[in-house]
PyMOL CGO cylinders between C-alpha atoms (Angstrom):
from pymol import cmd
from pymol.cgo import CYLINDER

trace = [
    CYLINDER, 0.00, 0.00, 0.00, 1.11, 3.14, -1.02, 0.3, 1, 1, 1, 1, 1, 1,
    CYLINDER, 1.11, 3.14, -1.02, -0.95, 5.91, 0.26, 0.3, 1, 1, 1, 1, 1, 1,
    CYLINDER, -0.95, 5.91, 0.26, -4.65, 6.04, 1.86, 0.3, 1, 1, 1, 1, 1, 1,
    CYLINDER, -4.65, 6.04, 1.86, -7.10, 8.81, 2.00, 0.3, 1, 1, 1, 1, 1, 1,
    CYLINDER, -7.10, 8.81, 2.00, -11.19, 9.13, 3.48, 0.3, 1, 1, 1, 1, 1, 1,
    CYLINDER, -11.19, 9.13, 3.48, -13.31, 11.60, 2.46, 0.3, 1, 1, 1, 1, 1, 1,
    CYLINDER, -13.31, 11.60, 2.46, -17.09, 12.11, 4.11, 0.3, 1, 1, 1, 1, 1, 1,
    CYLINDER, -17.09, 12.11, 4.11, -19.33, 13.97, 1.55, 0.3, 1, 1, 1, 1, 1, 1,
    CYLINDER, -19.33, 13.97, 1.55, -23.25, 14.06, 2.12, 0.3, 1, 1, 1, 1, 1, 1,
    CYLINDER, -23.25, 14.06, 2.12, -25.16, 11.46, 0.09, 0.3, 1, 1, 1, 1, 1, 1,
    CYLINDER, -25.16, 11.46, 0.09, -25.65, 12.89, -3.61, 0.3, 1, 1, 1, 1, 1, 1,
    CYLINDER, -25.65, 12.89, -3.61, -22.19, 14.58, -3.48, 0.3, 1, 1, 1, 1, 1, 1,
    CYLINDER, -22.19, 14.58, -3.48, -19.00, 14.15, -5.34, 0.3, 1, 1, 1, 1, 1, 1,
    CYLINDER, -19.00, 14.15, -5.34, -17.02, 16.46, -3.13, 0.3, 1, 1, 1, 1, 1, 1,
    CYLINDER, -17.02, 16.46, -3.13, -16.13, 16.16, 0.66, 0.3, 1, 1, 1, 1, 1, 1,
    CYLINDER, -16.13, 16.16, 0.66, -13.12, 17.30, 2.83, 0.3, 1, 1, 1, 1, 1, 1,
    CYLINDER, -13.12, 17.30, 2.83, -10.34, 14.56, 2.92, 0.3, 1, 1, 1, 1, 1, 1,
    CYLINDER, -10.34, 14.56, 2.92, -9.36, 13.68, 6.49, 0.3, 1, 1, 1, 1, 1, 1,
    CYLINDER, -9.36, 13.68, 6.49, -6.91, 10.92, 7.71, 0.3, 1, 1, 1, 1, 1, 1,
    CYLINDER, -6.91, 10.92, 7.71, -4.37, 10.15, 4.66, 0.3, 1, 1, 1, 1, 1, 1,
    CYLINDER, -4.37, 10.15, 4.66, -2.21, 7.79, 6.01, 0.3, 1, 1, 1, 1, 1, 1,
    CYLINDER, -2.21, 7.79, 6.01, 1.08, 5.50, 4.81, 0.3, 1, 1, 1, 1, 1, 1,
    CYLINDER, 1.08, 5.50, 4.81, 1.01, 2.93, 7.28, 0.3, 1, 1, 1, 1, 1, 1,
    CYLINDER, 1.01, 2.93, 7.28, -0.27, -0.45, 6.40, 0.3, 1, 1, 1, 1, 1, 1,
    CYLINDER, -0.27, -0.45, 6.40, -3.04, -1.54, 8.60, 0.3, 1, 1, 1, 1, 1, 1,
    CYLINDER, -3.04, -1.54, 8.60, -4.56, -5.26, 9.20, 0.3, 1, 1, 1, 1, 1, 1,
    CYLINDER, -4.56, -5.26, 9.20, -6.99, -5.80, 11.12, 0.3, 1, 1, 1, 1, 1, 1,
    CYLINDER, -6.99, -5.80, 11.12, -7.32, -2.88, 12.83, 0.3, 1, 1, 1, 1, 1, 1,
    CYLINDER, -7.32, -2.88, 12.83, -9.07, 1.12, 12.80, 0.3, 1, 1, 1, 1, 1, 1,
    CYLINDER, -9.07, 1.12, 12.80, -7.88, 3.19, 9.89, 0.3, 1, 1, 1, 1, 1, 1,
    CYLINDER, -7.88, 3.19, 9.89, -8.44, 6.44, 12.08, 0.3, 1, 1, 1, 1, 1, 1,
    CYLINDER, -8.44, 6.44, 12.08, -11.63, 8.45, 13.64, 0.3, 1, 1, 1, 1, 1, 1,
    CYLINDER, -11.63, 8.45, 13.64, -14.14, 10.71, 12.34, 0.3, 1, 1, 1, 1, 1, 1,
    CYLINDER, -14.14, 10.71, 12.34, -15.25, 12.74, 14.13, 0.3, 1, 1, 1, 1, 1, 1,
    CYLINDER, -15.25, 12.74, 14.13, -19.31, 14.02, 13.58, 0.3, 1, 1, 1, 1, 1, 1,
    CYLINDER, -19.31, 14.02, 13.58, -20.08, 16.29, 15.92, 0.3, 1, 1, 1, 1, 1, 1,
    CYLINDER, -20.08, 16.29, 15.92, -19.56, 19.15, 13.51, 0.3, 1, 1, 1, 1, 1, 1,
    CYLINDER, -19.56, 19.15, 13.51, -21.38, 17.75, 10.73, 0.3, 1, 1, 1, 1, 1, 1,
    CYLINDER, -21.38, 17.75, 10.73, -25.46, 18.35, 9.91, 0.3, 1, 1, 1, 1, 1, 1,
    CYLINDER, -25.46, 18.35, 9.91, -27.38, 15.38, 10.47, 0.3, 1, 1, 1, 1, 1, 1,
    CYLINDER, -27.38, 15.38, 10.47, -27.86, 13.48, 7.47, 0.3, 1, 1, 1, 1, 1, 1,
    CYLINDER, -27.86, 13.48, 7.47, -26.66, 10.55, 5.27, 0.3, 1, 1, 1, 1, 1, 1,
    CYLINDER, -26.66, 10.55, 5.27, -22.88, 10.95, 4.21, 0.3, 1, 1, 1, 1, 1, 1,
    CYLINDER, -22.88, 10.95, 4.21, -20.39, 8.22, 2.72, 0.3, 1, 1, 1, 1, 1, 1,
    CYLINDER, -20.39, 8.22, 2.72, -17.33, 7.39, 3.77, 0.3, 1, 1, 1, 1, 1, 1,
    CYLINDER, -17.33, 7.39, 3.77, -15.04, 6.64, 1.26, 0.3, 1, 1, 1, 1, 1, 1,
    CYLINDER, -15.04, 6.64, 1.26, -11.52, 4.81, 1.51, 0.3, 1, 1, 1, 1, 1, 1,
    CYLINDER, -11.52, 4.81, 1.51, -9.35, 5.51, -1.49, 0.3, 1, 1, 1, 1, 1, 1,
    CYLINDER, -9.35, 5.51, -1.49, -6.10, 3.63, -1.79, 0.3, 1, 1, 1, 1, 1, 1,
    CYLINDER, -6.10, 3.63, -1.79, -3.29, 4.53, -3.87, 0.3, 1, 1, 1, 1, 1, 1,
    CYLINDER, -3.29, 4.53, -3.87, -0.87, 0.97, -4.69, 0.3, 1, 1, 1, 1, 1, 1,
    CYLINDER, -0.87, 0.97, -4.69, 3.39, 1.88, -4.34, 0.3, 1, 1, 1, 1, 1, 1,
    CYLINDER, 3.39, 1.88, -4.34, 3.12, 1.96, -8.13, 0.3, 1, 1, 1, 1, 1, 1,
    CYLINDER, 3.12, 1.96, -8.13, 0.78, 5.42, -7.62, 0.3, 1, 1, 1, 1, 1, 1,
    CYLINDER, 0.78, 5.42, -7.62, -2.12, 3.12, -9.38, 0.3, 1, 1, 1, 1, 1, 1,
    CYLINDER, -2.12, 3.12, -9.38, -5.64, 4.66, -7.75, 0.3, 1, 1, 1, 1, 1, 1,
    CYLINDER, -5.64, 4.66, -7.75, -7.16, 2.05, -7.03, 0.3, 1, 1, 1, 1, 1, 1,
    CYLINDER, -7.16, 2.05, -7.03, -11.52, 1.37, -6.67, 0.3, 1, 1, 1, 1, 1, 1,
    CYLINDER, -11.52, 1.37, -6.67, -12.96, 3.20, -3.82, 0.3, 1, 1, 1, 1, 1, 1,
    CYLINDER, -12.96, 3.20, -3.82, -14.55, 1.47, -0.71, 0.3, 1, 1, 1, 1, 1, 1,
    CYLINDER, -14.55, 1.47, -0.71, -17.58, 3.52, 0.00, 0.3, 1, 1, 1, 1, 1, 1,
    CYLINDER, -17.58, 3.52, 0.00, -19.85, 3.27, 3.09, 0.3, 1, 1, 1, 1, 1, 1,
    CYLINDER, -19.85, 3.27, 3.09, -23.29, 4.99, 3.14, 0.3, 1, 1, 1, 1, 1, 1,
    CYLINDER, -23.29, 4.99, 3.14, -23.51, 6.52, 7.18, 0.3, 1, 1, 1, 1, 1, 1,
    CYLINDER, -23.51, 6.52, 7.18, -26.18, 8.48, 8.98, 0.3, 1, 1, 1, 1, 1, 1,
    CYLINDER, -26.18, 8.48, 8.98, -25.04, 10.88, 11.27, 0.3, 1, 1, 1, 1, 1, 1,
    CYLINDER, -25.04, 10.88, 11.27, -27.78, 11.84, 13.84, 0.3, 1, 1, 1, 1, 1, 1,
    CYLINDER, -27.78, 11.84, 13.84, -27.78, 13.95, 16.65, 0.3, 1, 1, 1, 1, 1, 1,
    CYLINDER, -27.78, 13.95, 16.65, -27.30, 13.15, 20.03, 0.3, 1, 1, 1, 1, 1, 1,
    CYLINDER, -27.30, 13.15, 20.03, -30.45, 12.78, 22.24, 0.3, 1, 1, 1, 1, 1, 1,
]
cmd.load_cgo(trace, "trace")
């Protein structure tokens, strides 16, 4: 693995703010934590995007997330 990125844009949206790139290899194990409490409650996805050490981009892993509020 060359390089890692997540990005958390609202359902329907190509863009969102990249958070956590990262160049450690990681098994079995968290990738890093996102943090909500600034965000408007909604549906988001998280996306993983992995670059290989040949700088090939590879397919994105994308979650679909609600974020609610705290009751």
């Amino acid at each position: 693995m060359g390089f890692t990125n997540t990005k958390s844009p609202r359902r329907g949206s190509d863009t969102g703010r990249p958070s956590q790139p990262g160049r450690t290899a990681v098994v079995a194990g968290p990738l890093g934590r996102w943090d909500t409490t600034a965000l408007t409650p909604g549906d988001y996805q998280l996306r993983l995007v992995v670059v290989d050490n040949q700088g090939t981009l590879l397919s994105p892993c994308i979650v679909p997330v609600r974020v609610v509020p705290l009751q």
